[in-house]
N, C-alpha and C positions, 0 to 999 in steps of 0.2 A: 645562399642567402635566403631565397623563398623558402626552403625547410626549415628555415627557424621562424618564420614569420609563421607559416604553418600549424608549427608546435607552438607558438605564440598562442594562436588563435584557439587552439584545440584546448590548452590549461581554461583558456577563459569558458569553454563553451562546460569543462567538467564543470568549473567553477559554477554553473548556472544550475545544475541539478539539484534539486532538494529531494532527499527520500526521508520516510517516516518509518520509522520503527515498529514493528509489532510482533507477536511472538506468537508460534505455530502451535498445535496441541500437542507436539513431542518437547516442546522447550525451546524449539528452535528461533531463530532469531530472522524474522521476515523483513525485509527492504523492501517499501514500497514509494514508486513516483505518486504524489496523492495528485497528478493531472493526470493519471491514466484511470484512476478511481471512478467508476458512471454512479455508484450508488453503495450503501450500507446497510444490511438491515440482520434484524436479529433472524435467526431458525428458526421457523416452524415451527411446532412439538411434532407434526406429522412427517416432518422431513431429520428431523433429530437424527433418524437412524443411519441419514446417506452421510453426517459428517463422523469424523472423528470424533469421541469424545471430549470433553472438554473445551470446545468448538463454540464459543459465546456469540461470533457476531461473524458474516459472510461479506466480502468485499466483492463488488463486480466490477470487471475491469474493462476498457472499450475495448480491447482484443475478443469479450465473450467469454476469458474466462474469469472463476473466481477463487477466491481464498478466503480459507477457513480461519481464523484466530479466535486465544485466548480473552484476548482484551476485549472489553465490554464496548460496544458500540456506543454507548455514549464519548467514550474516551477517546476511540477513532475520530468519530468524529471532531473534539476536540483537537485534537491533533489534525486532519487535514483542514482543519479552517483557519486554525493558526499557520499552516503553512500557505495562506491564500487558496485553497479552496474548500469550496460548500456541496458535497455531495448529495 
């Protein structure tokens, strides 16, 4: 009886994740929590060359690291503030 309650608990706790969509510079298709998000900003021109191509805007995450995507940081952001957070 407690393992059902358990898996009770656990649908509700998926239930609670929101990720946000954005897409890699291969086309890939990126899932992010936007509470693990510290910050957003565009590239450099002087660091341009450490991402991939087509690499518009860098996400840092509180683990230290980051990710590269297509999407334009305005839009990101758009997106983590709709899903209640302000990076």
């Amino acid at each position: 009886m407690s393992g059902a309650i358990g898996c009770e608990a656990m649908w509700w706790l998926l239930a609670q994740i929101v990720l946000v969509q954005l897409h890699g510079p291969a086309g890939q298709e990126i899932f992010v929590n936007p509470k693990e998000v510290t910050s957003v900003r565009q590239p450099q021109a002087i660091a341009e060359r450490h991402f991939a191509p087509g690499v518009r805007c860098i996400l840092f995450m509180v683990n230290g690291n980051f990710i590269g995507v297509t999407d334009l940081c305005d839009d990101v952001r758009k997106l983590l503030t709709y899903r209640g957070v302000t990076p």
